[in-house]
GUBATOR-33051 format. One record per atom (N, C-alpha, C): residue in one letter; x, y, z. Coordinates in steps of 0.2 Angstrom, whole numbers, padded with zeros to 4 digits, always signed. Layout:
N
AXYZ
...
***
This chain:
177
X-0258-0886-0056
X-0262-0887-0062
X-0263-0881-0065
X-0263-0880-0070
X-0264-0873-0076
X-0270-0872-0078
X-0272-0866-0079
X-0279-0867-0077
X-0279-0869-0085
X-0288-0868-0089
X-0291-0869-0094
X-0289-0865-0099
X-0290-0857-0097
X-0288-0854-0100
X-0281-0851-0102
X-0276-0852-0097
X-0269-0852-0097
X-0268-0858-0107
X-0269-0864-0105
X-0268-0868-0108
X-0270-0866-0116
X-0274-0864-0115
X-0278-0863-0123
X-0276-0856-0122
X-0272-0852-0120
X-0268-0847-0124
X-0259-0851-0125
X-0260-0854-0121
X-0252-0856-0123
X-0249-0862-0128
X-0259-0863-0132
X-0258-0867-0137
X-0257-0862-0141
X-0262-0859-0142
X-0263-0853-0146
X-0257-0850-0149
X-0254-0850-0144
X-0246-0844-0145
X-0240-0851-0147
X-0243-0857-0147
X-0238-0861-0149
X-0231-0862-0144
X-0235-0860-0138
X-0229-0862-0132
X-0228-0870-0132
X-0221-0872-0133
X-0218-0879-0132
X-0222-0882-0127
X-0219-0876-0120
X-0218-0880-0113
X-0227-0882-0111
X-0232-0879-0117
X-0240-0880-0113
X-0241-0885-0118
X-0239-0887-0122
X-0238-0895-0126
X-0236-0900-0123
X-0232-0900-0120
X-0229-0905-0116
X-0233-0906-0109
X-0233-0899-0105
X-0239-0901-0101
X-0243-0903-0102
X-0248-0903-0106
X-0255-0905-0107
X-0253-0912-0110
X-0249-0916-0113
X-0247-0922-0116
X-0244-0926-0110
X-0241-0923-0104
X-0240-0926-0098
X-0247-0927-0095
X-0251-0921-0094
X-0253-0922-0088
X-0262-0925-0090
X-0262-0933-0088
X-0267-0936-0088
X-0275-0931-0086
X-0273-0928-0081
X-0279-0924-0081
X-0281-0920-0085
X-0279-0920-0091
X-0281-0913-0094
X-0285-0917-0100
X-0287-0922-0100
X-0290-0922-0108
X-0296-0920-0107
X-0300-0921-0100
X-0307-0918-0100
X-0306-0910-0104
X-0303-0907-0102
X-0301-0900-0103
X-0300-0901-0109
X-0295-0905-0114
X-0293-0904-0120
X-0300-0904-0125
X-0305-0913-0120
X-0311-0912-0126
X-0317-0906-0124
X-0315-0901-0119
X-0320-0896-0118
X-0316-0890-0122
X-0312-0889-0125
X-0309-0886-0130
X-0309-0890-0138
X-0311-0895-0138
X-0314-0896-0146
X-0319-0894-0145
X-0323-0897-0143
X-0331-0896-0140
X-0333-0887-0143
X-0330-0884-0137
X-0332-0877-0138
X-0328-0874-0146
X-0324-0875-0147
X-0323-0875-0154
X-0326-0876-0161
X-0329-0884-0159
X-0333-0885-0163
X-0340-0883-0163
X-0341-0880-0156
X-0349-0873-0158
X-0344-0868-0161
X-0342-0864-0160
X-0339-0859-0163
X-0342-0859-0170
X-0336-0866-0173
X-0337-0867-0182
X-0345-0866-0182
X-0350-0869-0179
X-0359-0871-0180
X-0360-0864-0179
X-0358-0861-0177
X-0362-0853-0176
X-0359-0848-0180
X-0351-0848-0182
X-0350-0845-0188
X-0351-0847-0194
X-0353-0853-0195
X-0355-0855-0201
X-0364-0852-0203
X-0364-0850-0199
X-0373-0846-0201
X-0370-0839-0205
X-0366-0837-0203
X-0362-0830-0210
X-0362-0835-0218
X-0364-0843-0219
X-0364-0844-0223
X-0371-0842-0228
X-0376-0843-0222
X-0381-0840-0227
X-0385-0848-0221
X-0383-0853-0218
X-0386-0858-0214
X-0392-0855-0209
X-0396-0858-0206
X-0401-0855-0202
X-0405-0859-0199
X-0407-0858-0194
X-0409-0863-0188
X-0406-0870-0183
X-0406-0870-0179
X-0402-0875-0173
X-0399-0880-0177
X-0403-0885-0183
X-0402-0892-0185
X-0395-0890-0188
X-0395-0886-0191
X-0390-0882-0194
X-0382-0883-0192
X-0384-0879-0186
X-0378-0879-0180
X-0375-0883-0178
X-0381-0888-0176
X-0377-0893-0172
X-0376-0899-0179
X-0376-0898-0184
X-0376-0904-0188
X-0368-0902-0190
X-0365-0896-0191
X-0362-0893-0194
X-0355-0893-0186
X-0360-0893-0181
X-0355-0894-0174
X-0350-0902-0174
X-0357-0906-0174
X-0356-0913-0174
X-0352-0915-0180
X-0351-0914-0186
X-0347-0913-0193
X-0338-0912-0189
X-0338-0907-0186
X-0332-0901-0185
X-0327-0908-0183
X-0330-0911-0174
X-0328-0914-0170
X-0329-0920-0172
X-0331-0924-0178
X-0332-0930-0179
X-0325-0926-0183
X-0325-0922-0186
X-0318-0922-0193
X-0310-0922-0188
X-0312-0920-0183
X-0306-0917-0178
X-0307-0926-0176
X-0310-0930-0174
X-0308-0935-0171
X-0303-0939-0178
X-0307-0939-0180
X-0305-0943-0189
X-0298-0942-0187
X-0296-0935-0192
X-0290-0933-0193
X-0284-0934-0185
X-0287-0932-0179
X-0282-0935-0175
X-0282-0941-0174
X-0286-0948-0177
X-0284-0954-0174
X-0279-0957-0181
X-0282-0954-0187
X-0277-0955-0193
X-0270-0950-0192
X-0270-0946-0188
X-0263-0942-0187
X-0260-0948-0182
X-0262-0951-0179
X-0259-0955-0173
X-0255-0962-0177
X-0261-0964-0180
X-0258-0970-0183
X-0253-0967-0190
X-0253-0964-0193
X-0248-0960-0198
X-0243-0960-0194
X-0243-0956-0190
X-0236-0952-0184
X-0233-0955-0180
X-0236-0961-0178
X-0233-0964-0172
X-0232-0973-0174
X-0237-0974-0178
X-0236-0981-0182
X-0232-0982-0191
X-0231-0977-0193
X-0230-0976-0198
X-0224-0974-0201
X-0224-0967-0197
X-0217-0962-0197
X-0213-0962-0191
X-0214-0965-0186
X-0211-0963-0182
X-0205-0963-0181
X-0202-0957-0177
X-0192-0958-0175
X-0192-0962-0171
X-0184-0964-0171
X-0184-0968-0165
X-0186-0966-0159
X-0186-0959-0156
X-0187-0957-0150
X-0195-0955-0148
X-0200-0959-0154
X-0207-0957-0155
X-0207-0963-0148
X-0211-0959-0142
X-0216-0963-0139
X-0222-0961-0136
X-0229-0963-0137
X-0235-0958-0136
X-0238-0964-0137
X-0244-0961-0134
X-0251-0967-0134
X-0257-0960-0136
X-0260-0962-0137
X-0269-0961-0140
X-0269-0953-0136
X-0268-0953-0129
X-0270-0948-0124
X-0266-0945-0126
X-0259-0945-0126
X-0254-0941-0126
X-0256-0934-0132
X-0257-0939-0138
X-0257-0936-0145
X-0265-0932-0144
X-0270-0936-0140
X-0276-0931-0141
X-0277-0927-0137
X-0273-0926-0132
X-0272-0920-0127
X-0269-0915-0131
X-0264-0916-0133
X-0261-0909-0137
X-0265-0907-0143
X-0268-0910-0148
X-0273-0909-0153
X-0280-0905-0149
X-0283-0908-0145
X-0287-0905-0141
X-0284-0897-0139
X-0280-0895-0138
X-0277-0890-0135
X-0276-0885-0142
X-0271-0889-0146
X-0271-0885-0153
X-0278-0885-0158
X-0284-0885-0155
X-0289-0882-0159
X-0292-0874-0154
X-0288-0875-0150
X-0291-0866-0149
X-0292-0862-0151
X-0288-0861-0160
X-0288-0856-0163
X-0299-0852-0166
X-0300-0861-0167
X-0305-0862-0170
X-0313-0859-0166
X-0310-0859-0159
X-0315-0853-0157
X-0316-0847-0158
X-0311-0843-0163
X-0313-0839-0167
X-0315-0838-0170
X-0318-0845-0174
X-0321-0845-0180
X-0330-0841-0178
X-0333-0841-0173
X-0339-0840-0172
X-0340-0834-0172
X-0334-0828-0176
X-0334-0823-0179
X-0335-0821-0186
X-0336-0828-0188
X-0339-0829-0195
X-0347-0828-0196
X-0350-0826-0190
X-0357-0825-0191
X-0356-0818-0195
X-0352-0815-0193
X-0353-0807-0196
X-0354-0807-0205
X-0358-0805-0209
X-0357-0804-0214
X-0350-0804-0216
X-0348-0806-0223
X-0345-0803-0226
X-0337-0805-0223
X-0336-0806-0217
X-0331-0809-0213
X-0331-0818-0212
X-0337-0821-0216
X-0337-0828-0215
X-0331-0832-0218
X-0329-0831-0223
X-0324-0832-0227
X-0317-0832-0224
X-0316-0824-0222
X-0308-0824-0221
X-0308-0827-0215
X-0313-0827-0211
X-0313-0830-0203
X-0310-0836-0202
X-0312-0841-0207
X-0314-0848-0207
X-0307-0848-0211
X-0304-0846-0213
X-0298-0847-0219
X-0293-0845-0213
X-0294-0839-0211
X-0288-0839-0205
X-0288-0843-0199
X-0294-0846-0197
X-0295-0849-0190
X-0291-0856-0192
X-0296-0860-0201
X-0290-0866-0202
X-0283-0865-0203
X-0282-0859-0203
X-0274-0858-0205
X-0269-0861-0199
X-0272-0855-0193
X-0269-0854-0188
X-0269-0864-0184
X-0275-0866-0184
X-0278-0872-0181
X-0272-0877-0184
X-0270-0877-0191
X-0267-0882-0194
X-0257-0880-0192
X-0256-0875-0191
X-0250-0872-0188
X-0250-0877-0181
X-0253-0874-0176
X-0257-0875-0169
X-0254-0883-0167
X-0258-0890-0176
X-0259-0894-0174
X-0251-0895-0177
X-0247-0894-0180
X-0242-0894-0182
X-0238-0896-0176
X-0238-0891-0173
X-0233-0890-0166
X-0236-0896-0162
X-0241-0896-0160
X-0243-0902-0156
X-0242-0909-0158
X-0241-0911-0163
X-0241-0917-0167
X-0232-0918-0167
X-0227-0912-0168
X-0220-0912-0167
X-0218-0913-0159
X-0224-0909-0156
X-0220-0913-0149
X-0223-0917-0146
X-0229-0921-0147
X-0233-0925-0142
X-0229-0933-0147
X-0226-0930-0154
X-0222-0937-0155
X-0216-0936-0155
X-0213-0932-0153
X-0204-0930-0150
X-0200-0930-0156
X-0203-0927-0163
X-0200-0927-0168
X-0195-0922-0168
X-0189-0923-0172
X-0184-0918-0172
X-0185-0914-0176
X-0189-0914-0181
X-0189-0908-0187
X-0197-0910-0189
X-0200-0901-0189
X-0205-0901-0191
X-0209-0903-0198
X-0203-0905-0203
X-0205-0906-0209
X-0207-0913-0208
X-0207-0916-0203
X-0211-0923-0204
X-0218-0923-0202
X-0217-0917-0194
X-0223-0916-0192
X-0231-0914-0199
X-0226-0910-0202
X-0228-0908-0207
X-0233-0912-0213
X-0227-0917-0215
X-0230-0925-0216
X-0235-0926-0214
X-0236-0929-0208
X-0241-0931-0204
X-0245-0928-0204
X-0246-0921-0204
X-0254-0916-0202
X-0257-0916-0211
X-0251-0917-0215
X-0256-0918-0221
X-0261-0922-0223
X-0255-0927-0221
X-0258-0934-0225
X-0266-0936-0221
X-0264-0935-0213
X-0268-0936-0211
X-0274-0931-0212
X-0275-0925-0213
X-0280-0921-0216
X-0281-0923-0222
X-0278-0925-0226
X-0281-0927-0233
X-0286-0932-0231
X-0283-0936-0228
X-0289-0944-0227
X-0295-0942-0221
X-0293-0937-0220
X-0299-0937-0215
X-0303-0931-0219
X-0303-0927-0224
X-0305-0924-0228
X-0310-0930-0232
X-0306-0935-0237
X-0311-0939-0239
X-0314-0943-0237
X-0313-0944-0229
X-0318-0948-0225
X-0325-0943-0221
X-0323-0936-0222
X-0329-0933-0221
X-0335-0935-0227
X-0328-0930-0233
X-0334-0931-0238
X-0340-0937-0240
X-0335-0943-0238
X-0339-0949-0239
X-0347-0949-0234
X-0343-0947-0228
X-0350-0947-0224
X-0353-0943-0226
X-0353-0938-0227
X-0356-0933-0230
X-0361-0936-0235
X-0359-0938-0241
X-0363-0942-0246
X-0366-0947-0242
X-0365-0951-0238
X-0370-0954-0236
X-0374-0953-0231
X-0373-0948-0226
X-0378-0945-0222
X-0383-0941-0226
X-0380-0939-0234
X-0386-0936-0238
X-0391-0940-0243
X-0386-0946-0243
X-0392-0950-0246
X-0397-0955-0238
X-0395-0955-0236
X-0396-0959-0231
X-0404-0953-0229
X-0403-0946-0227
X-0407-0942-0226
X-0412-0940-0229
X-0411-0940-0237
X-0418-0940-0241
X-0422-0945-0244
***
């Protein structure tokens, strides 16, 4: 088995072969969701470079991260694998959340966003990289043969999991005051 840290560099660098293994191997999704997880602290602690302050903050702003990551990977699932799929698409739930789990490593960088003045570019390069990341992951964990579909897929699905933040959003803030 590959350790933890192998793996979330060889998302990071967009290795095929550590895609494939983490979408084989059953064991890894604890490890995948300890890699959203610490990711989605990253976003809550870089996001204080916005000007945010105090814990409720963090963790609202954490729980937000990984609520948007589950959104978007269960509407990538059903988009990619019920929707568009090639003939050669075969994958269940774990498959696709074990590699999506692994392609947010980039986003551990984001908690370099605390720095002034760095919160912007941070956050703009971490979603760049993450959305690249989740690109390759979603091409192989559904055995697509060209990445312009993959490509399909990670939009559509970020679009709808965009307006399904917002929405909660709006209602977790009316709901709040």
């Amino acid at each position: 088995m590959t350790s933890l840290a192998n793996r979330m560099i060889g998302a990071a660098t967009f290795d095929l072969l550590t895609y494939e293994e983490v979408e084989a191997d059953r064991g890894a999704t604890l490890q995948a969701f300890t890699v959203v997880l610490l990711s989605s602290l990253a976003m809550g602690i870089g996001a204080r470079g916005f000007g945010s302050r105090g814990s409720d903050n963090l963790i609202f702003i954490a729980i937000m991260a990984i609520l948007g990551w589950a959104a978007w990977a269960l509407l990538t699932f059903e988009i990619g694998a019920r929707l568009l799929p090639e003939p050669q698409t075969h994958v269940d739930v774990g498959e696709l959340l074990r590699t999506l789990g692994f392609a947010a490593t980039p986003g551990l960088l984001s908690v370099a966003g605390i720095i002034p003045g760095l919160t912007i570019p941070v956050f703009v390069l971490t979603a760049g990289w993450m959305l690249m990341t989740m690109i390759v992951a979603v091409r192989q964990a559904l055995d697509y043969t060209s990445i312009a579909r993959a490509v399909l897929v990670c939009g559509l699905g970020w679009i709808l999991s965009v307006i399904w933040l917002f929405l909660f959003g709006l209602w977790f803030g009316l709901v709040a005051s």
